[in-house]
C-alpha positions in Angstrom: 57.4 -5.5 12.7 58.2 -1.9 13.6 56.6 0.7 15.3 55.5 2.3 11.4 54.3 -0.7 10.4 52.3 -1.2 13.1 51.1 2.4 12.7 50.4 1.6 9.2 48.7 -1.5 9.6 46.6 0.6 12.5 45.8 3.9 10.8 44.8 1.5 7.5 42.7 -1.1 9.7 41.1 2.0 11.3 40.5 3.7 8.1 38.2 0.6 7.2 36.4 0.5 9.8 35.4 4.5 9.5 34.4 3.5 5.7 32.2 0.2 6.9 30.7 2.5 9.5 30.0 5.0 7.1 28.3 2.5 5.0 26.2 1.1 7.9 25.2 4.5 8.4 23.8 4.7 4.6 22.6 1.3 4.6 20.9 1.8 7.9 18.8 5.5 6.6 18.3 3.8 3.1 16.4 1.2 5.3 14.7 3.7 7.6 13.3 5.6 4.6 11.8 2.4 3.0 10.4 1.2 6.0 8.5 5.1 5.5 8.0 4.2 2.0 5.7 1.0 3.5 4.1 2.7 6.2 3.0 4.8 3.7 2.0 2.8 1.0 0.0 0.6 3.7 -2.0 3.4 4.4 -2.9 3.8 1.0 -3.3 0.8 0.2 -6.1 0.8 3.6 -7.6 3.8 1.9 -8.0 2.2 -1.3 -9.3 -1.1 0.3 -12.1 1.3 2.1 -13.2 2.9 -1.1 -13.1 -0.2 -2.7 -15.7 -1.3 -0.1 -18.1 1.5 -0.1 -17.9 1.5 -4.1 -18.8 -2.1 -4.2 -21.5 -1.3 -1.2 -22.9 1.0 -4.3 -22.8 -1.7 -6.7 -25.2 -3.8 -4.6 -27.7 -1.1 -4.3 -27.9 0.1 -8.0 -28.1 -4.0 -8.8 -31.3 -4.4 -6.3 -32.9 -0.9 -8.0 -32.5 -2.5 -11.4 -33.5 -5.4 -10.3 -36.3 -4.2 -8.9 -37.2 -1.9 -11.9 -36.6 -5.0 -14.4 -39.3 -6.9 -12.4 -41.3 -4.0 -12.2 -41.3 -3.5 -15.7 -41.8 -7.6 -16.4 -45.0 -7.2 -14.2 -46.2 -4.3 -16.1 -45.8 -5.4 -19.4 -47.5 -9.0 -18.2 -49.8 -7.9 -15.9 -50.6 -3.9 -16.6 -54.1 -3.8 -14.2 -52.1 -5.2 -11.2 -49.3 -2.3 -11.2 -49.6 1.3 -9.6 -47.4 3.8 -11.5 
């Protein structure tokens, strides 16, 4: 081989290496921004869980009042001189 060859075979092999550097570049911010994408969607998805709770906490209580109005009613309709309105 000759010295352009070798210069050839050089400027070429370093030409790949500036495009797979380039690429791990890309490859490496594409990952950074999803790994935002999932920090962010975890906190949503925290937020969500928390309203979740606090609207099934909500649930409970309006099943106990209508529970408690159902027997209510029961009692009066069975039993009207034992209930205070």
């Amino acid at each position: 081989m000759n010295k352009f060859e070798i210069k050839y075979l050089l400027e070429t092999t370093m030409s790949a290496v500036d495009r797979l550097t380039d690429t791990n570049g890309k490859i490496t911010l594409h990952n950074e921004n999803l790994w935002n994408e999932i920090k962010e969607k975890d906190v949503k998805i925290g937020n969500l869980f928390s309203k979740l709770k606090d609207q099934n906490e909500e649930i409970y209580k309006l099943k106990n009042i209508i529970k408690s109005q159902q027997e209510k009613n029961l009692a009066e309709y069975h039993f009207p001189e034992m209930v205070d309105n």
